[in-house]
N, C-alpha and C positions, 0 to 999 in steps of 0.2 A: 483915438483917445478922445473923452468926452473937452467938449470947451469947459476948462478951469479946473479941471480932474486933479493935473496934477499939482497944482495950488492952492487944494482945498484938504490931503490927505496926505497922509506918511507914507515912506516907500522903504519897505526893507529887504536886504538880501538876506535869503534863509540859504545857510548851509543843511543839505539833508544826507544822513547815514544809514544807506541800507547795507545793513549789517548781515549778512549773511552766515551759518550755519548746518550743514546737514539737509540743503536744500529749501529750509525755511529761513523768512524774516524776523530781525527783532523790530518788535513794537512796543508803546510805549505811551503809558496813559497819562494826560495830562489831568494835573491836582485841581480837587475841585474848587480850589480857593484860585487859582487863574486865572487873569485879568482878563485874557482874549483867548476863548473856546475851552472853558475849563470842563475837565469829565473825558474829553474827545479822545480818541486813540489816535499817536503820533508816530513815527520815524524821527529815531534820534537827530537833533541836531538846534540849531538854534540860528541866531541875527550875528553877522557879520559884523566886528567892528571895524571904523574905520582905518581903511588901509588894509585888512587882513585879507587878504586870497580865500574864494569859497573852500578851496580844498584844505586850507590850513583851519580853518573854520570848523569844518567839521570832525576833524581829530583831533580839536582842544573839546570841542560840543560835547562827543561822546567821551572823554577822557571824567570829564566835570560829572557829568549825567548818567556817568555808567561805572568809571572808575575801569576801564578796560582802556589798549592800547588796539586801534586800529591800523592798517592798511590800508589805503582806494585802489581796490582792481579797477575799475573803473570807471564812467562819467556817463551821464546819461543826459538829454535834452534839457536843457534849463526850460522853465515854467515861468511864464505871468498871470497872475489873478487877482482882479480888483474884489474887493470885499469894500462892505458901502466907508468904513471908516480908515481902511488903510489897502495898501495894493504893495505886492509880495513878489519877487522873484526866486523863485529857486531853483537852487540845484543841488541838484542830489546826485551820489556818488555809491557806486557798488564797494562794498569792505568787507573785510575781513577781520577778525578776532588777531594779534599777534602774540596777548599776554593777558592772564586776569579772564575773569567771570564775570559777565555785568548783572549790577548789583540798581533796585532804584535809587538812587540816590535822591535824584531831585523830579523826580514824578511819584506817581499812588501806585505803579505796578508796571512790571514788561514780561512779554509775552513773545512766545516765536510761533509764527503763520506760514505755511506754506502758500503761496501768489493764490493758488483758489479760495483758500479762507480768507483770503482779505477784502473788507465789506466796505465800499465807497462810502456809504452812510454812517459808518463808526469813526471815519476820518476828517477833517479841516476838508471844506471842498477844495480847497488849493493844487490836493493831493488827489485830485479824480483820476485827471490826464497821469497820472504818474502812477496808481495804482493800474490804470488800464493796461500801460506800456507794460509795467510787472506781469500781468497777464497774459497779454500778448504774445512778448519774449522769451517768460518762464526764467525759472531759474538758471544766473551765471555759470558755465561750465565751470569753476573752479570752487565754486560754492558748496560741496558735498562733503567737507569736513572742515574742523579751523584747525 
């Protein structure tokens, strides 16, 4: 870590929901009036509030953001990325659909991607290492229908 890094920026945990469907991802664009990375294409989920457990995090995130009930199949590597004005931890969690159709609620659009169409440059760099692991690993064996 750089000298004074982390007394000079904000530190948040991001919960992340990959939401899985028929072998694709949902994705999820953020509104262009967005304070930090507005326009970008995202994976549900959002900042951790105090005290909240990532995983609970992320099934209130998409609950708000999509109006849908999730499941976590699974956990995948937490993430660190400094960005020059704030520095990000996350983690992201494989899911499932268990009720409801997500709907935007609080972004401009969402979209489902199969792990090839997903383009590191239409994402928050945050999400590089975690788009690549998508690639990598491929789709969750449980992941081919909700």
């Amino acid at each position: 870590m750089r000298q004074g890094f982390a007394d000079t920026v904000q530190h948040f945990h991001i919960a992340i929901a990959l939401i899985w469907r028929n072998g694709c991802v949902l994705a999820a664009r953020r509104r262009d009036d967005a304070v930090h990375l507005p326009g970008v294409w995202e994976f549900p989920g959002g900042k951790c509030e105090d005290g909240e457990a990532p995983r609970d995090c992320a099934v209130r995130e998409v609950r708000e953001e999509s109006s849908v009930e999730v499941e976590i199949s699974g956990e995948r590597d937490v993430i660190i990325h400094h960005y020059a004005e704030r520095r990000v931890t996350l983690h992201p969690f494989d899911c499932r659909i268990i009720s409801g159709e997500p709907q935007a609620l609080q972004c401009a659009a969402l979209r489902w991607l199969r792990p090839d169409d997903l383009r590191v440059e239409e994402f928050p760099a945050a999400n590089a290492k975690l788009i690549e692991d998508i690639q990598r690993a491929g789709v969750p064996p449980d992941s081919h229908s909700s």
